[in-house]
C-alpha positions in Angstrom: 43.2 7.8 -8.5 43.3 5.0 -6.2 40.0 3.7 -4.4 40.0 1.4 -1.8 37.5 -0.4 0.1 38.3 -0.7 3.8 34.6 -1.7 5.1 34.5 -5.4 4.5 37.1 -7.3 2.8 39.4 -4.8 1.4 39.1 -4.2 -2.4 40.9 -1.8 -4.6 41.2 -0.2 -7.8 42.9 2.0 -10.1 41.6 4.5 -12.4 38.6 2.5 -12.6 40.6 -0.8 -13.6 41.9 -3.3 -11.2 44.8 -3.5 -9.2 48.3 -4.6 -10.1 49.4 -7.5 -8.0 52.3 -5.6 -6.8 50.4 -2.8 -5.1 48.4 -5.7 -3.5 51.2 -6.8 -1.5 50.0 -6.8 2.3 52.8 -4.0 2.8 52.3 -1.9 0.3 49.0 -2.2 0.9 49.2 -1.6 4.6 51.5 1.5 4.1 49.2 3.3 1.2 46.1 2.8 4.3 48.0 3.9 6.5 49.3 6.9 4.9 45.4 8.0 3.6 44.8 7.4 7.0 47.7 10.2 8.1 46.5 13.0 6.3 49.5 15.2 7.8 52.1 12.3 7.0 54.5 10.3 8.5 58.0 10.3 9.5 60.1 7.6 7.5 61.9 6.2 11.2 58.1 5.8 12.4 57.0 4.0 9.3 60.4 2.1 9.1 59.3 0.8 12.4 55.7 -0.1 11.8 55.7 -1.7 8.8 59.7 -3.4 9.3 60.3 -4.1 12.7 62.4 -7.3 12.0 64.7 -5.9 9.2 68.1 -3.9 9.8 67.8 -0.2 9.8 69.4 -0.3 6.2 67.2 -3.1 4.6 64.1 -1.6 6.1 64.6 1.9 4.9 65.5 0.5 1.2 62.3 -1.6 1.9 60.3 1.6 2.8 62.0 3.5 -0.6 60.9 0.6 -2.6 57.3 0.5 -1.6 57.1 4.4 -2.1 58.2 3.8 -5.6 55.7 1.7 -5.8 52.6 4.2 -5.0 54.3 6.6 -6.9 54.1 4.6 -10.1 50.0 4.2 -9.7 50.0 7.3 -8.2 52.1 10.0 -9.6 54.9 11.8 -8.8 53.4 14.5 -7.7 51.0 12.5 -5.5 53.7 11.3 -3.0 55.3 13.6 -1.1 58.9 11.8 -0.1 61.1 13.9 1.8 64.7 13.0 3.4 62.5 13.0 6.9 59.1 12.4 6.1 56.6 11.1 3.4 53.1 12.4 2.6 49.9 10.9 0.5 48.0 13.9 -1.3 44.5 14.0 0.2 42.8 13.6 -3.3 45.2 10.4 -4.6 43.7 7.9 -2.7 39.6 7.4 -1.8 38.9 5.1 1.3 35.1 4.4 1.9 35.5 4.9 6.0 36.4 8.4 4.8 33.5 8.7 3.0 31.4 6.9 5.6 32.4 9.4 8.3 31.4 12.6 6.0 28.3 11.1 5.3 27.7 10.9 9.0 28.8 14.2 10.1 25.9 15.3 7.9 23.0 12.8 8.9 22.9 10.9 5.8 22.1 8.0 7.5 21.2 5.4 4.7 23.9 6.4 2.1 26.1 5.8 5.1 24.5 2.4 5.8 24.8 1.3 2.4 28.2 1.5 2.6 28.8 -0.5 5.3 29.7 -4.2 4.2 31.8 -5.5 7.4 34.8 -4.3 10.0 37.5 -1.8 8.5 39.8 -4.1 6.4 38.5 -7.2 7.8 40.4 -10.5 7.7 44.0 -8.8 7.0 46.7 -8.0 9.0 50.4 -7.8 8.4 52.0 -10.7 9.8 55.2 -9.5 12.1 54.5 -5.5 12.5 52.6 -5.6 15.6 52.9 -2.0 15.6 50.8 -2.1 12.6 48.2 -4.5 14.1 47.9 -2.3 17.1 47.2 0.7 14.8 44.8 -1.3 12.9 42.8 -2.5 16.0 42.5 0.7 17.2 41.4 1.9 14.0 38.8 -1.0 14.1 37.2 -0.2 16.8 36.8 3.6 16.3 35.1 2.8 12.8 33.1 -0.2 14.3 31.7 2.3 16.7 31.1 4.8 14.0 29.8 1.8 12.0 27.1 0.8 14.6 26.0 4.3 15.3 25.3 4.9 11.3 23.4 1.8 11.5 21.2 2.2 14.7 20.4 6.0 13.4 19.4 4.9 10.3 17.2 1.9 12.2 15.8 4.6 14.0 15.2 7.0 10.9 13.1 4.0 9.8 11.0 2.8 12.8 10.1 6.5 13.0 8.9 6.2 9.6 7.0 3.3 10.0 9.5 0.8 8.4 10.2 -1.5 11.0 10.3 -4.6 9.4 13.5 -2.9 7.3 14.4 -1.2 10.2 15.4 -5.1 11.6 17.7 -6.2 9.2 19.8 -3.2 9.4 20.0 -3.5 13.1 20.8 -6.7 13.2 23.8 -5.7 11.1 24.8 -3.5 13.9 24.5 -6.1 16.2 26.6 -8.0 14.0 29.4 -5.6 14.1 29.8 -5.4 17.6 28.0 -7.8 19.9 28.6 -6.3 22.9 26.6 -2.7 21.8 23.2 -2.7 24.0 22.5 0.4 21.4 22.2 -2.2 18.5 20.1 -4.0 21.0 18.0 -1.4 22.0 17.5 -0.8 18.3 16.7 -4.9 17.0 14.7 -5.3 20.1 12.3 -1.9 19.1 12.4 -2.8 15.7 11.3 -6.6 16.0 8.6 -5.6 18.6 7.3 -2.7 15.8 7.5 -5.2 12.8 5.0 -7.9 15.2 7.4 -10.0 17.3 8.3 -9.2 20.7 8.8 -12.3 21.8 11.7 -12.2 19.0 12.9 -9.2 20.7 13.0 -10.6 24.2 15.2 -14.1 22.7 17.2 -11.5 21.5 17.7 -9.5 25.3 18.2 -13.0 26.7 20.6 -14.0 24.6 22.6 -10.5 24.7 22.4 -11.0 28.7 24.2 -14.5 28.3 26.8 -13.2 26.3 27.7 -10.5 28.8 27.9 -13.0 31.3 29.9 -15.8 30.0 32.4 -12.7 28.2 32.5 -9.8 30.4 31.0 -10.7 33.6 28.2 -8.0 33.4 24.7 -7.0 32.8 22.9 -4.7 30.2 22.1 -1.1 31.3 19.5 0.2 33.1 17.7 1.4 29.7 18.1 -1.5 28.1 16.9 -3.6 31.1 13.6 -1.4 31.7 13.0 -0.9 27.3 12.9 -5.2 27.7 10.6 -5.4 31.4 8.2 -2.6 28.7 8.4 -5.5 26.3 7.4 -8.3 28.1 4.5 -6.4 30.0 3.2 -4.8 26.6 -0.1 -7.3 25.5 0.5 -9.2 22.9 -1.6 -9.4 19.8 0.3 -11.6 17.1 -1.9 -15.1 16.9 0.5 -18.3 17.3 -0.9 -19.9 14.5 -1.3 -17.5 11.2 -3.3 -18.9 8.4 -1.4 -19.6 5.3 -1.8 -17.7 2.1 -2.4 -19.4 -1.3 1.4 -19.4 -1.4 2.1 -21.1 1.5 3.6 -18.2 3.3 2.1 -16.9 6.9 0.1 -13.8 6.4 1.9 -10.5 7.9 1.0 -7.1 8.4 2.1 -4.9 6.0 4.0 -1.8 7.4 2.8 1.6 7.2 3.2 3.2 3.8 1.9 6.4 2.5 2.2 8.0 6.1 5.9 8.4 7.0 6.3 12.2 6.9 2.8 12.1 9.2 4.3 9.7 11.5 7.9 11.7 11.7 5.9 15.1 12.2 3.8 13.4 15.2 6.9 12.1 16.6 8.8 14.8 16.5 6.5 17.0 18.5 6.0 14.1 21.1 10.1 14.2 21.3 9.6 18.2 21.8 6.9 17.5 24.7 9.2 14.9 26.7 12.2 16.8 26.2 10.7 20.0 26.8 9.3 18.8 29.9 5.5 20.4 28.5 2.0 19.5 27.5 0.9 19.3 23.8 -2.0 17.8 21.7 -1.2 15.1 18.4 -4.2 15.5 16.5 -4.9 12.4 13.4 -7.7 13.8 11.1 -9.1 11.7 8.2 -12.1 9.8 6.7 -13.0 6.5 8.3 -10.7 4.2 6.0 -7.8 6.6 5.6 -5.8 4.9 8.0 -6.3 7.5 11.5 -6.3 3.9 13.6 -3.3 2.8 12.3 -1.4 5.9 12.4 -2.1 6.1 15.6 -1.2 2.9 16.5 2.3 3.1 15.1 2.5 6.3 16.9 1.8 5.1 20.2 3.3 1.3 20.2 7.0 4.2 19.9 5.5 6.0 22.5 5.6 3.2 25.2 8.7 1.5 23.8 10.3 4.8 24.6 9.2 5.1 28.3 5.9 6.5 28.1 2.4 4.9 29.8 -0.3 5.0 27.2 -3.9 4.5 28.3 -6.2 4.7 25.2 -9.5 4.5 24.3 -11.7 4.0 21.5 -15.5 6.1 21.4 -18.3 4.8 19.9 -21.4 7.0 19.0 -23.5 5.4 22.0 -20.7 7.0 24.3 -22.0 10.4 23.6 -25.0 9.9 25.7 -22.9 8.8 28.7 -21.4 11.4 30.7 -17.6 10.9 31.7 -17.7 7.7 29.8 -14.4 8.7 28.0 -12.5 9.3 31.5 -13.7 6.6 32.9 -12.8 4.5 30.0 -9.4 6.3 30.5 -8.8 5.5 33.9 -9.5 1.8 33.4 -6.7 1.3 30.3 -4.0 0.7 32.6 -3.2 4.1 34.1 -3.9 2.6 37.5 -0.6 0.7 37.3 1.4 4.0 36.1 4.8 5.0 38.5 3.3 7.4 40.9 -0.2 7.2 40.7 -0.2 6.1 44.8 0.8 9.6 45.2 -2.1 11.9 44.1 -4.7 13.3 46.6 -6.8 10.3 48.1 -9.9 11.9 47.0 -9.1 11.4 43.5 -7.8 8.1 44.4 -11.2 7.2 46.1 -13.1 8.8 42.7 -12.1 5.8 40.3 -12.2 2.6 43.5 -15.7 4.1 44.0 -16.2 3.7 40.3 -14.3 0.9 38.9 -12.9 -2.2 40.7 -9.5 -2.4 39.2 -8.8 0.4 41.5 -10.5 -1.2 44.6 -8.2 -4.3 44.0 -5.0 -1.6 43.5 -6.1 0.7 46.2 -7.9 -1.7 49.3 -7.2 0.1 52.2 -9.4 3.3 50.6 -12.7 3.6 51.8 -15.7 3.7 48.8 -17.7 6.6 50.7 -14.9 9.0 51.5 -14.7 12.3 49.8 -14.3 12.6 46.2 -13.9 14.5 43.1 -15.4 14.5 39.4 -13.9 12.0 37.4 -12.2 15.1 35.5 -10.5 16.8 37.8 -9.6 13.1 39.5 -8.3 11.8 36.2 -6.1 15.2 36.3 -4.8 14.9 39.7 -4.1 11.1 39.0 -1.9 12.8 35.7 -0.2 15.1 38.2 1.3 12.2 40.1 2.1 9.8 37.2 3.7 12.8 34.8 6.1 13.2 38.1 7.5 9.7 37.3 7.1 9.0 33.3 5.7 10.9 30.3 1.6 10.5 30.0 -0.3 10.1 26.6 -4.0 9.5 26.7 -4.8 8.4 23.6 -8.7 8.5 21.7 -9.7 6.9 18.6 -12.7 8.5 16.8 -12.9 11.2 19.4 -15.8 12.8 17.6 -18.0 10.8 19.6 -16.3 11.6 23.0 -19.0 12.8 25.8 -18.9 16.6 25.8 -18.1 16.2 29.6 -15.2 13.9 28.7 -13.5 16.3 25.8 -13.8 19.2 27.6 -11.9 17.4 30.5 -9.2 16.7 28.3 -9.0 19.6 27.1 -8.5 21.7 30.6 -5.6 19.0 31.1 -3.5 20.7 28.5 -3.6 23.6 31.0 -3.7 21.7 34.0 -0.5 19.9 33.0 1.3 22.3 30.8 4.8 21.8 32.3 4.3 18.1 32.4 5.7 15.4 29.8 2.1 15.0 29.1 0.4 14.2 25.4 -3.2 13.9 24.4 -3.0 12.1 21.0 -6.3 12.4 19.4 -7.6 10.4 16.1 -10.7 12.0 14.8 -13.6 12.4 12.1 -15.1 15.7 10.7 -18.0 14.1 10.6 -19.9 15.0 12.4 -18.1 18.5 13.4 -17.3 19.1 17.2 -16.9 22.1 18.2 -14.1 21.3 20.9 -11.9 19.7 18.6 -12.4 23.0 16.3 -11.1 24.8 19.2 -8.1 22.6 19.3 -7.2 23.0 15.6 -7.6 26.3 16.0 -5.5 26.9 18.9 -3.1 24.9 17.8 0.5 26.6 17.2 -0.6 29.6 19.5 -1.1 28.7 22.7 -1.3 25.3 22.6 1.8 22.8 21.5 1.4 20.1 19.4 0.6 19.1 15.6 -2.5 17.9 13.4 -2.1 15.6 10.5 -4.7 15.2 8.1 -4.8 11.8 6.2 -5.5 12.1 2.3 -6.4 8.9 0.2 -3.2 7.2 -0.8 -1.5 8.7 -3.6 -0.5 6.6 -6.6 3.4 5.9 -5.9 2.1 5.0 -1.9 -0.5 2.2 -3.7 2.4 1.0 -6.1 4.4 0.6 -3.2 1.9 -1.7 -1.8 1.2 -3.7 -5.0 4.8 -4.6 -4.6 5.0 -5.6 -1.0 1.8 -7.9 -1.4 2.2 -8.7 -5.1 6.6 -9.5 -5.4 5.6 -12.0 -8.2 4.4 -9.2 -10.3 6.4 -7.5 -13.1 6.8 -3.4 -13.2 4.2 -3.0 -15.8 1.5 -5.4 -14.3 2.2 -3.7 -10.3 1.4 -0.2 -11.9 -2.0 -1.5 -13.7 -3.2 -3.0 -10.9 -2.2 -0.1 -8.7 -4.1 2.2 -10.9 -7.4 -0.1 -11.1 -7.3 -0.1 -7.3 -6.7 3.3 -6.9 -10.8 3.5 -8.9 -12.0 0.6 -6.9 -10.8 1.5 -2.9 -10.7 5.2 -3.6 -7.0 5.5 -2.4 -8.4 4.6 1.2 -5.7 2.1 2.7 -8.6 -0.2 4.3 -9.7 -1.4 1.1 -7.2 -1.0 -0.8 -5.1 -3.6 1.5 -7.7 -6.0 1.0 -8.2 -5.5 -2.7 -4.0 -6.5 -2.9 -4.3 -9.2 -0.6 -7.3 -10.4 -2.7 -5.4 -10.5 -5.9 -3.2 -12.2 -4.4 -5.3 -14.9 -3.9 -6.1 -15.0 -7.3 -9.3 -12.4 -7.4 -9.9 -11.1 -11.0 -10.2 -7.2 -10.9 -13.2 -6.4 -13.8 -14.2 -3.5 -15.1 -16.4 -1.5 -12.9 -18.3 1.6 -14.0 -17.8 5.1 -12.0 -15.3 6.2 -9.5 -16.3 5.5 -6.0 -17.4 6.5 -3.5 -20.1 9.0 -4.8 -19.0 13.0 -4.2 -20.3 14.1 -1.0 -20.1 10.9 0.9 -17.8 9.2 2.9 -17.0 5.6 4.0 -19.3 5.2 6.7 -21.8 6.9 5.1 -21.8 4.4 2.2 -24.0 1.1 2.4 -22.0 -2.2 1.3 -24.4 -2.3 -1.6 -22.9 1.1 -2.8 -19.4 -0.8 -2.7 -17.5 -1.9 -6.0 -18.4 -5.4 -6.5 -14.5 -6.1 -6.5 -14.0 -4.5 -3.0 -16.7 -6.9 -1.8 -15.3 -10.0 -3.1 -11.8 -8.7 -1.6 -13.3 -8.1 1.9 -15.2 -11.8 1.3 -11.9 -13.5 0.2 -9.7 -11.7 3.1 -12.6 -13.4 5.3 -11.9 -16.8 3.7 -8.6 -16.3 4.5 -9.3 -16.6 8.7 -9.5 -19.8 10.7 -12.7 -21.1 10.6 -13.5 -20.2 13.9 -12.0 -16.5 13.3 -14.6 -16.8 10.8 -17.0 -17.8 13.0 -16.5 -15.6 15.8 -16.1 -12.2 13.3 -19.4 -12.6 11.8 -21.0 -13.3 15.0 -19.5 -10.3 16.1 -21.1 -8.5 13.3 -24.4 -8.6 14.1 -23.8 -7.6 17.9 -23.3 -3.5 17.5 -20.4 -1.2 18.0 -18.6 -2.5 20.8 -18.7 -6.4 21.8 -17.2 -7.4 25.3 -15.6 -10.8 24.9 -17.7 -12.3 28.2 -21.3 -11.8 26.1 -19.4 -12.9 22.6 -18.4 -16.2 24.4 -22.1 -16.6 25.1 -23.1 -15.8 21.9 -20.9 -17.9 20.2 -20.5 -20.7 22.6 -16.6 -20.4 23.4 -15.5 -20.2 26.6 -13.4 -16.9 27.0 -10.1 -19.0 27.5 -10.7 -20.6 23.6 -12.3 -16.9 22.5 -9.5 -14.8 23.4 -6.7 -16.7 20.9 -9.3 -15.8 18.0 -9.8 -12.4 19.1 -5.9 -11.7 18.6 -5.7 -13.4 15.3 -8.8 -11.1 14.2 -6.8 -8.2 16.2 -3.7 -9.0 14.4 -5.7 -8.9 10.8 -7.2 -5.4 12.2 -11.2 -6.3 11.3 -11.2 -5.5 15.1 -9.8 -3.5 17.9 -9.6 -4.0 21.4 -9.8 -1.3 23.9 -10.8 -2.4 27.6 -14.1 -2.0 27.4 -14.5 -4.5 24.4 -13.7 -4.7 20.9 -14.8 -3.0 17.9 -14.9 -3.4 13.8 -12.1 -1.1 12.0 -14.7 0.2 9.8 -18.5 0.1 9.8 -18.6 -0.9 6.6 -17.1 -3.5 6.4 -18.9 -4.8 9.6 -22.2 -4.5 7.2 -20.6 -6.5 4.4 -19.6 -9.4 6.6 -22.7 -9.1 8.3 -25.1 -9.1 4.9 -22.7 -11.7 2.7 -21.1 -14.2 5.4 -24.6 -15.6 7.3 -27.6 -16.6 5.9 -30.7 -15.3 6.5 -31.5 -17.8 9.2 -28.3 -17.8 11.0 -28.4 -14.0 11.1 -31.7 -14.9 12.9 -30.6 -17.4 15.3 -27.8 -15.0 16.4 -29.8 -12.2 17.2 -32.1 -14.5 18.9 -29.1 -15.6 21.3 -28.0 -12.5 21.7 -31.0 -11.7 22.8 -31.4 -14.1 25.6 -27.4 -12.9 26.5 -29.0 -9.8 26.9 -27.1 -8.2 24.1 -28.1 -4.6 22.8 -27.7 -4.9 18.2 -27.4 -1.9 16.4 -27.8 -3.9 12.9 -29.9 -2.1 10.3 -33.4 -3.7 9.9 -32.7 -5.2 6.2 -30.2 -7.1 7.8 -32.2 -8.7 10.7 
């Protein structure tokens, strides 16, 4: 059997053993393509003409009998089927790679697909003379370049939707490589560099495609592709300018998600189902605090809006239980004022949220404050109404256990309200404590209500030896699974710590023995005081600390000490940085995900680790003089007394 490779520079063997030189002569080699290629043969006259164009009739048929001789020898007889008329390659002598690429896409199989893509079909050769022949081959060119760039954007795809974007780039890029006129490769590098941290890599890279088309074909991108870039450049950006450098010297990255890609394909998948279907459904993230609900949900909504949809999220604290409608209202002020369509719901809803919040004054002037209004419940769903007429909705909670019961059961009646809108409620969420409205919603899940629920186990062992590798690549096979395992006693398989304990080896922290698996039965992460912690976790969480500017490191234990959530105008007080210099530090401790940012402030990732930083990073006396200045800023703490 022959096999030839026609992706790339073309390559062939025989039997398993190279080529002789004389089936490597451009025309023999042309016509044995050509003739795998014409499963249901040739006619001699055609192929006379193709391959010997300049030749008398006689010389180019005794040309064309010689060169079948030739496949028949590394063939076999039987293989070449020479009649007086026609001739005929048996389908099994010969095995091309763009065959084998196009049956691996008929059936989905995306990466083995990919791999075997290594450049344009049988790139660099031609046949000098048999233009015929170079027509053919261009033709042939462009049908597998197109094949070649789908493969490649599908499998990109396959892996942003399973969290791998920084992967999902490279592969991509290839497509864009291919063929640089293809806004699907685009589309594709742009999502796939905004997922893996750098949009404003993705927007150089729209730019750029939009000269091309102008200086080569005299046009513009698409509509899609022009609105997925205007969602790009209006999406906040979080990635710090300046990244503090690890002990190797290299810029400190997020890792991507690992451990969670058949959660994150099952989440998306029934979003896809919602905005196709044109109906209402409810993503629900269940875990411990630690197991990684944030940045689940994260990933799952950063695909959300890069795929069309407006995405106004919150994030509850415990205090917000106390406060009636404080979740809606929180709702209405995370950007769902500037949705498509919005201008046309009922004015009373309208004049609900100006009378409450002034980013809806300053959108909505001309309304008066006194006129009629609504509750912020049923205004936040006639405000849905309108927007779901022009885009798909999600409204988005973090730790929704501590929603206001007012608030959840709001949300809840918008499932009905909106049912045959492109509408999503994506909910992250604790057991503890329980809530009986969210028990509703698991329950009615798969009944009468669309959706999914996801519940987030500790990583597994082969998900925390995939992240030894990423953070460790200096590290042999054998050391990588030791230290995976001694993380897996110290963090408990819960992707918080166990991030930082990687991150802290890195950086040259000695894991020691340390008696007992942890945490205790029973208990969970918030529930556990820093002093319960492995010593190791602590010294990760100090040395990941280290690891920020010093005024990240500044500004983060400030923020420690001033309660759940910490607007930047009284942490700019506190810490005495005007909120021009503050807000560059926030992203880089935003970026390192110690905190979030929702509108109504930010807030740590995890109360625990809040405590640590809070009890290890001050002193006694600057603990005091914070609180004292937060005090006169008028700022509420929620620090445990043996920490003041």
């Amino acid at each position: 059997m022959i096999a030839c490779q026609t992706l790339g520079r073309v390559e062939l063997s025989v039997d398993g053993g190279p080529a002789p030189p004389e089936l490597l002569w451009r025309k023999h080699l042309a016509l044995l393509i050509y003739l795998a290629r014409s499963p249901r043969g040739r006619s001699r006259e055609h192929l006379v003409g193709l391959l010997w164009p300049e030749k008398p009739e006689a010389a180019a048929r005794h040309s064309l009998t010689e060169a079948i001789g030739v496949l028949r020898r590394h063939l076999g007889e039987t293989a070449v089927d020479a009649s007086a008329s026609h001739v005929r390659v048996a389908p099994d002598a010969v095995r091309l790679d763009a065959d084998q690429l196009e049956t691996l896409a008929a059936s989905g199989e995306w990466e083995a697909a990919a791999r075997m893509i290594a450049g344009d079909f049988l790139e660099g050769f031609s046949v000098p003379g048999a233009s015929a022949f170079d027509h053919w081959l261009e033709t042939e060119r462009s049908a597998i370049r197109n094949r070649s760039v789908e493969v490649l954007t599908s499998y990109a795809d396959l892996l942003i939707r399973q969290g791998q974007a920084s992967e999902a780039v490279s592969v991509a890029l290839r497509a864009l490589g291919l063929d640089a006129n293809s806004e699907r490769a685009l589309r594709s590098t742009m999502k796939s560099l905004v997922l893996a941290g750098d949009p404003a890599g993705a927007v150089e890279k729209y730019e750029r495609f939009c000269s091309h088309l102008r200086r080569e074909l005299r046009t513009a991108p698409g509509l899609d592709t022009q609105a997925l870039a205007e969602r790009i450049r209006h999406e906040r950006p979080v990635r710090p300018t300046l990244l503090p450098k690890t002990k190797t010297g290299d810029a400190l990255l997020r890792l991507p998600l690992v451990g969670r890609e058949a959660e994150l394909s099952r989440l998306l998948d029934a979003a896809d189902a919602a905005r196709l279907g044109r109906h209402a459904a409810v993503l629900v993230i269940e875990g411990d605090s630690g197991t990684g609900k944030t940045r689940l949900s994260e990933e799952l909504l950063a695909r959300l809006r890069l795929d069309g949809a407006v995405v106004p999220s919150v994030r509850a604290v415990e205090a917000d239980q106390a406060e009636e409608w404080s979740g809606v209202i929180a709702l209405a002020r995370s950007g769902l004022v500037h949705a498509q369509g919005v201008a046309a719901a009922q004015a009373s809803a309208l004049m609900t949220f100006v009378g409450l919040l002034s980013e809806w004054r300053e959108r909505f002037p001309a309304l008066p404050r006194d006129g009629p209004t609504l509750s912020p419940g049923r205004a936040l769903s006639e405000v849905l109404r309108a927007a779901t007429e022009e885009q798909p909705v999600a409204l988005a909670v973090d730790d929704a256990q501590w929603l206001d019961h007012a608030s959840l059961l709001s949300l809840l009646a918008l499932l009905r309200d909106l049912a045959s809108a492109p509408f999503l409620i994506v909910l992250a969420t604790d057991r503890h404590p329980p809530r009986a409205e969210l028990d509703e919603v698991r329950t009615r899940l798969g009944r009468d209500l669309h959706g999914a629920a996801v519940r987030l186990s500790p990583l597994d062992a082969s998900a925390l030896s995939s992240l030894a590798r990423l953070t460790l690549p200096t590290f042999s096979s054998a050391e990588i699974e030791r230290v995976a395992r001694r993380v897996a006693i110290d963090s408990a398989g819960l992707p918080l710590l166990a991030v930082e304990l990687f991150q802290a080896v890195a950086n040259g922290l000695d894991l020691r023995d340390t008696p007992g698996a942890w945490p205790e039965q029973f208990k969970t992460l918030d529930q556990t005081l820093p002093g319960e912690l492995p010593d190791t976790v602590v010294a990760a969480i100090r040395i990941g600390f280290r690891r920020l500017t010093p005024t990240g490191q500044r500004v983060l234990s400030h923020a420690a000490l001033l309660g759940d959530r910490i607007a930047p105008e009284l942490l700019s007080r506190v810490v005495g940085l005007p909120v021009d210099e503050l807000m560059p530090v926030l992203d880089e401790l935003e970026w390192h995900q110690w905190l979030l940012c929702e509108p109504r402030g930010y807030s740590f990732l995890a109360r625990v680790v809040q405590q640590v930083i809070a009890r290890d990073m001050l002193t006694p006396g600057q603990r005091r003089r914070v609180l004292q200045t937060a005090g006169r800023a008028g700022v509420q703490t929620s620090l445990p007394e043996m920490m003041q």
